[in-house]
Backbone as CSV, one residue per row, in Angstrom:
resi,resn,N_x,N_y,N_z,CA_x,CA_y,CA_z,C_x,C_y,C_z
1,UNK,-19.466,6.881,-5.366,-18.169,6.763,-5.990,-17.965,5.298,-6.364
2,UNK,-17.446,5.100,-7.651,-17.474,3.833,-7.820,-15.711,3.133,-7.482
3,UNK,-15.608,2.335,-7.982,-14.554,1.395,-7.783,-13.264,2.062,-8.450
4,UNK,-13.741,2.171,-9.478,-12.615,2.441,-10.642,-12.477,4.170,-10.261
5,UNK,-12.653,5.047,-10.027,-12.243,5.687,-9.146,-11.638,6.395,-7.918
6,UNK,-11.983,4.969,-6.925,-11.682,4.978,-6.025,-10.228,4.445,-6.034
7,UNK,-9.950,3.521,-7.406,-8.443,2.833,-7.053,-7.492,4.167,-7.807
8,UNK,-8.328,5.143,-8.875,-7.302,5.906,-9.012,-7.185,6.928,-8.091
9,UNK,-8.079,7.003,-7.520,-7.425,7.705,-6.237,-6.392,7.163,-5.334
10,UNK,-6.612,6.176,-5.475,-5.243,5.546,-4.495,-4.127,5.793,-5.518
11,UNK,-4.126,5.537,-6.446,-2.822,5.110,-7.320,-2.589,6.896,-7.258
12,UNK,-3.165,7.883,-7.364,-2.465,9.394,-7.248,-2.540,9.940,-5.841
13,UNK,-2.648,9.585,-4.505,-2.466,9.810,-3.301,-1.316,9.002,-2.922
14,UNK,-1.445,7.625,-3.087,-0.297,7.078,-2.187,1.085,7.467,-2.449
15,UNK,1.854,7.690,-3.520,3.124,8.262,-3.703,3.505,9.450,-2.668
16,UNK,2.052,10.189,-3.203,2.506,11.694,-2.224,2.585,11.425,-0.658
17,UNK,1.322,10.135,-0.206,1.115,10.561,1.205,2.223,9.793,1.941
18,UNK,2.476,8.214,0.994,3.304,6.808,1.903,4.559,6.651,1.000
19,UNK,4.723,6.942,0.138,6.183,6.389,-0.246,7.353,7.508,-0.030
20,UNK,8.860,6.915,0.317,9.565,7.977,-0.187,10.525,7.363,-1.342
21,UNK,11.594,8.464,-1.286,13.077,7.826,-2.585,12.432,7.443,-3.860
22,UNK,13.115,6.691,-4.494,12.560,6.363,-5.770,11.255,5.871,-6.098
23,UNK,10.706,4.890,-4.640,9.604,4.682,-4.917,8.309,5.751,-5.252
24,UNK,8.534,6.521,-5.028,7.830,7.713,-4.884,7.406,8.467,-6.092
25,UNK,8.425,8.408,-7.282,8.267,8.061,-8.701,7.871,7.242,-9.683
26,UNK,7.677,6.245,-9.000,7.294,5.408,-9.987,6.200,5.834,-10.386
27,UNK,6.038,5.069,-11.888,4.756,5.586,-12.903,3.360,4.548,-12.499
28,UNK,2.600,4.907,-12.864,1.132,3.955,-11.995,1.563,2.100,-12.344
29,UNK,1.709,2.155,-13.865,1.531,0.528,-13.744,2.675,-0.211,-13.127
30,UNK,4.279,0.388,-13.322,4.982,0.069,-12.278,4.624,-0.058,-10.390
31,UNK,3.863,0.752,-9.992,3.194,0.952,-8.663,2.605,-0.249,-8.749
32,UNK,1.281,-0.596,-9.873,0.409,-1.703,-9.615,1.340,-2.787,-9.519
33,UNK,2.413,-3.296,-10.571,2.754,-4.341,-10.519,3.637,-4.649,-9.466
34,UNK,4.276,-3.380,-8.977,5.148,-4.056,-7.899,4.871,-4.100,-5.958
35,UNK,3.492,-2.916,-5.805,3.067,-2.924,-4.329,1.293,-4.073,-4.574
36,UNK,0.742,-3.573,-5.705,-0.820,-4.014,-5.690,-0.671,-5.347,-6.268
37,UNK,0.605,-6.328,-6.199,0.193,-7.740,-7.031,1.177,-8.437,-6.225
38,UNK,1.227,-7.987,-4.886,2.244,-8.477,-3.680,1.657,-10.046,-2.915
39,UNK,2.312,-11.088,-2.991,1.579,-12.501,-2.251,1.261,-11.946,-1.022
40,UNK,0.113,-11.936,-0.836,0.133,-11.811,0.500,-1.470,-12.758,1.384
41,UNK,-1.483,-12.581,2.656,-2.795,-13.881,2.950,-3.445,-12.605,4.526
42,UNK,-4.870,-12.525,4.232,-5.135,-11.957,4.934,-5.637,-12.646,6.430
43,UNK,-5.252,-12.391,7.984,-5.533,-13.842,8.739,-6.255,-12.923,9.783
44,UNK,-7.277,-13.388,10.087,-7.800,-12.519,11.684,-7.645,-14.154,12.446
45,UNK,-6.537,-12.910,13.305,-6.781,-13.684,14.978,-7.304,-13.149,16.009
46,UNK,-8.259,-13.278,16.864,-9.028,-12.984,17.556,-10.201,-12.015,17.193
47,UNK,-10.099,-10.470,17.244,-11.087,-9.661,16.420,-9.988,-8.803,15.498
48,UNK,-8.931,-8.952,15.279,-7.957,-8.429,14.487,-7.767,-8.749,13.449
49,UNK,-7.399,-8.010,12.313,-7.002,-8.747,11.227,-5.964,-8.050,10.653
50,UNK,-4.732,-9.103,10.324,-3.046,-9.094,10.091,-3.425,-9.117,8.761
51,UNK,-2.107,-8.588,7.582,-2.156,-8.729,6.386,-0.551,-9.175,6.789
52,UNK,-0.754,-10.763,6.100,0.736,-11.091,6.220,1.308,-11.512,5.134
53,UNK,2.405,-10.696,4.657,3.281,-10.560,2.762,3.950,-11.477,3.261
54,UNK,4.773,-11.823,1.858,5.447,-12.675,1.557,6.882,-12.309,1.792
55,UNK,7.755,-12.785,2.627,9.031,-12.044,2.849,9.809,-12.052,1.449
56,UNK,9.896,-13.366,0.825,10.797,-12.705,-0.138,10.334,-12.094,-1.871
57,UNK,9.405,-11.531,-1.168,9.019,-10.512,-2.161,9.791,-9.374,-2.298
58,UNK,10.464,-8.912,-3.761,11.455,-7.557,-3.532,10.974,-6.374,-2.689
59,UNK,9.349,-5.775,-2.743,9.116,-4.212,-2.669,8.340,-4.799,-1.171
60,UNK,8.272,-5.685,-0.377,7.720,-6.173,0.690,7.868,-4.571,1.691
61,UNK,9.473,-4.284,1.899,9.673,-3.039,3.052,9.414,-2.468,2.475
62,UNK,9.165,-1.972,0.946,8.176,-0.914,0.635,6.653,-0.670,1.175
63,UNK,6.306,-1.741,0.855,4.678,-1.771,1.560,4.620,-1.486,2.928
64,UNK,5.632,-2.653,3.862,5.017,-1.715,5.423,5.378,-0.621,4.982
65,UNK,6.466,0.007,5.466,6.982,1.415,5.577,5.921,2.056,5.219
66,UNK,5.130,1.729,3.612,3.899,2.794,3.025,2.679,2.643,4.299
67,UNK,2.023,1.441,4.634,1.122,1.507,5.564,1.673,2.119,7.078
68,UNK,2.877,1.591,7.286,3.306,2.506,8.595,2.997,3.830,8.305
69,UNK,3.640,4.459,7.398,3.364,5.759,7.272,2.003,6.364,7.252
70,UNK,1.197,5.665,6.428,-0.710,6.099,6.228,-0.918,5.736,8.005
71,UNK,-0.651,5.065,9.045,-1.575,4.790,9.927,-0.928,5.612,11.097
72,UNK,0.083,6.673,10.710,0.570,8.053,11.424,-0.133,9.276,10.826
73,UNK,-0.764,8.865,10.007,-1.224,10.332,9.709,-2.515,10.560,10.334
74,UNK,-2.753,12.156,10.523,-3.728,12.263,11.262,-5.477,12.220,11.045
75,UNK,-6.196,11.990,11.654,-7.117,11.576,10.909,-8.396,12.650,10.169
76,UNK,-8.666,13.025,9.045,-9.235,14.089,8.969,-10.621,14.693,9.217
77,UNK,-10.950,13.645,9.817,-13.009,13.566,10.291,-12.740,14.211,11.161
């Protein structure tokens, strides 16, 4: 599977699986520009690694909330 596949799979799963309310509608390039072009800096401390956004980014509680939600779901393997 290549790349460019793999991101439209994200861009037609994540609405259904992590967003709710309006976000949940939005059309793909609205999605890209406002969750996939988010400041953010990726930091491992110890063997962990944090993805830490930019607070005053508008759709910021969009994004956790979306990853909170993906890392409750159950796993399908």
């Amino acid at each position: 599977m290549d790349t460019v596949q793999i991101a439209l799979d994200l861009l037609a799963w994540m609405p259904m699986l992590a967003l709710t309310g309006k976000a949940r509608l939005w059309e793909p390039r609205r999605l890209r520009f406002r969750l996939f072009t988010a400041a953010g800096q990726l930091v491992t401390i110890g063997r962990r690694r944090i993805l830490r956004l930019a607070a005053h980014w508008p759709w910021t509680s969009h994004i956790t909330d979306a990853l909170e939600r993906l890392t409750q779901l159950s796993d399908p393997g």
